[in-house]
C-alpha atoms as one frame of an Amber mdcrd trajectory, in Angstrom:
protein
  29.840 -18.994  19.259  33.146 -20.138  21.002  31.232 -20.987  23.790  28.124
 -23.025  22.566  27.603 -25.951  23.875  25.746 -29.186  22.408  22.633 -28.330
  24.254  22.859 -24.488  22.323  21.347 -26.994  19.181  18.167 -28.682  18.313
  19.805 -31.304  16.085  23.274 -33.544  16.348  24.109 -35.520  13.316  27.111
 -38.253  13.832  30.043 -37.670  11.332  32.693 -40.066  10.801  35.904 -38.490
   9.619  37.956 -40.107   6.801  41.010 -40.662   5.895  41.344 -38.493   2.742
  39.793 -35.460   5.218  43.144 -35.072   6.935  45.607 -32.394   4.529  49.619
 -32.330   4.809  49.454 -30.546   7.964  47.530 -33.654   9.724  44.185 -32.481
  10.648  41.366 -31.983   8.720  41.257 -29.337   6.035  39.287 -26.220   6.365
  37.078 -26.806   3.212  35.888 -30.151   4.638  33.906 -28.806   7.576  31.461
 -27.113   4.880  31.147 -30.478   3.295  30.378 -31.623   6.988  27.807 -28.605
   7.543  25.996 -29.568   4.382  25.707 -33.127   5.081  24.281 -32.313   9.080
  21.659 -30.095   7.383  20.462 -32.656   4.419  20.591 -35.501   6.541  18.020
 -33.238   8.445  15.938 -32.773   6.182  15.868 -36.019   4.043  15.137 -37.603
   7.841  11.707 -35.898   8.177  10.584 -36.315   3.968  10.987 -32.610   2.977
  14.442 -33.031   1.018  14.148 -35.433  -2.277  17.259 -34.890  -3.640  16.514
 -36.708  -6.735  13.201 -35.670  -7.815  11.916 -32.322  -5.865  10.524 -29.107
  -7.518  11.658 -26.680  -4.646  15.524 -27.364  -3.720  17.805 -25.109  -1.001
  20.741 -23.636  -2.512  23.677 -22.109  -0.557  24.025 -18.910  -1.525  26.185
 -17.923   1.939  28.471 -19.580   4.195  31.429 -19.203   6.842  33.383 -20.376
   9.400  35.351 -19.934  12.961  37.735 -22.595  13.483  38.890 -23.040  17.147
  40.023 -26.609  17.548  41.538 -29.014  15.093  40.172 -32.172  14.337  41.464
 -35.238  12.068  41.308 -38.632  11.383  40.053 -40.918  12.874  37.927 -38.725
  14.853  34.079 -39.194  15.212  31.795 -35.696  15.362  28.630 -34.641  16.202
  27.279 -31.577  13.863  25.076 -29.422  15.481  22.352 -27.784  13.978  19.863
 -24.697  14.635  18.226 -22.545  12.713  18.820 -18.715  13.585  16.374 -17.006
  10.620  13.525 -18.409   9.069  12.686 -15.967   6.259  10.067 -16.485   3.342
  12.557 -18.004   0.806  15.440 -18.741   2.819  16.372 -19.851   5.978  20.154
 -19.404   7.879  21.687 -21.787  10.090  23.934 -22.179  12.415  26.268 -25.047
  12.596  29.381 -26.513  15.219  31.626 -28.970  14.908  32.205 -31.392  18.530
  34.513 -34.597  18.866  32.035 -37.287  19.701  33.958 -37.523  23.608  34.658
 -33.990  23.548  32.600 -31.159  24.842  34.661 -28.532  23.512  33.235 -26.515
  20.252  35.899 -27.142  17.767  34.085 -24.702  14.653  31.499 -23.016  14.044
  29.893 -21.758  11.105  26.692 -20.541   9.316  24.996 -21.145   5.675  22.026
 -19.582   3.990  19.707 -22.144   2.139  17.685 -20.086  -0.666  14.919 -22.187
  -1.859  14.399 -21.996  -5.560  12.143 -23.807  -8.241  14.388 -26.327  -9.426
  13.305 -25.774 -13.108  13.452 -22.061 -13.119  16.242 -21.141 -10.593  13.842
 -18.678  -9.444  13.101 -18.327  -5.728  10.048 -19.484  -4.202   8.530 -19.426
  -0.753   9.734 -22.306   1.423   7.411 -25.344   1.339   4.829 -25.786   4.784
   6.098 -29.124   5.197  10.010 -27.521   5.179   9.263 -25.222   7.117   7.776
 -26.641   9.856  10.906 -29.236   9.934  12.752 -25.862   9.821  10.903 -24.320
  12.832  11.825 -26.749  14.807  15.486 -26.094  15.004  14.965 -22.646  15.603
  16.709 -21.265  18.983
């Protein structure tokens, strides 16, 4: 994944770093980029109606995640999150995710989660909605 480029994913979502990112060594703290995965991925979703948040029966939980860190990154640096999808399964779905300076084209992480899609009453998992996973198809590479 060292060598993906911006082009390697079906959606970018802008990131603005902030101050309380950066950690006593002066870049941004490993833990942060998850935060940063998680927010490319909902923004995705919420964009095309097939996240509510608030009031949904069928929500994606992370049940997996990791990451590759290659280049360091801090405040006040702006970042484009990439986004594809590399398995579409039944009840869960795995993407991939990288981590670019908005001026740079050099991959600076990259990662992976696994959404699970469960009822949100019951915990239980359930196949991924039609409308999800047609927004999920999308991104696939």
């Amino acid at each position: 994944m060292r060598d993906a480029t911006r082009a390697d994913y079906r959606h970018l979502a802008s990131v603005q770093t902030r101050w309380m990112d950066n950690d006593v060594y002066g870049h941004v703290n490993n833990v942060t980029y998850y935060s940063y995965f998680d927010t490319a991925v909902n923004q995705y979703l919420i964009e095309r109606g097939v996240l509510d948040i608030h009031n949904g029966d069928v929500v994606g939980l992370v049940v997996d995640t990791g990451c590759s860190y290659f280049r360091s990154i801090a405040f006040p640096d702006r970042l484009q999150i990439g986004v594809r999808v590399a398995k579409l399964g039944n009840s869960s779905v795995r993407y991939e995710v990288a981590v670019f300076r908005e001026e740079d084209e050099a991959i600076c992480a990259a990662g992976h989660f696994v959404h699970v899609y469960v009822d949100r009453e019951s915990g239980r998992p359930v196949p991924i909605p039609d409308n999800t996973r047609e927004a999920l198809a999308a991104l696939q590479r």
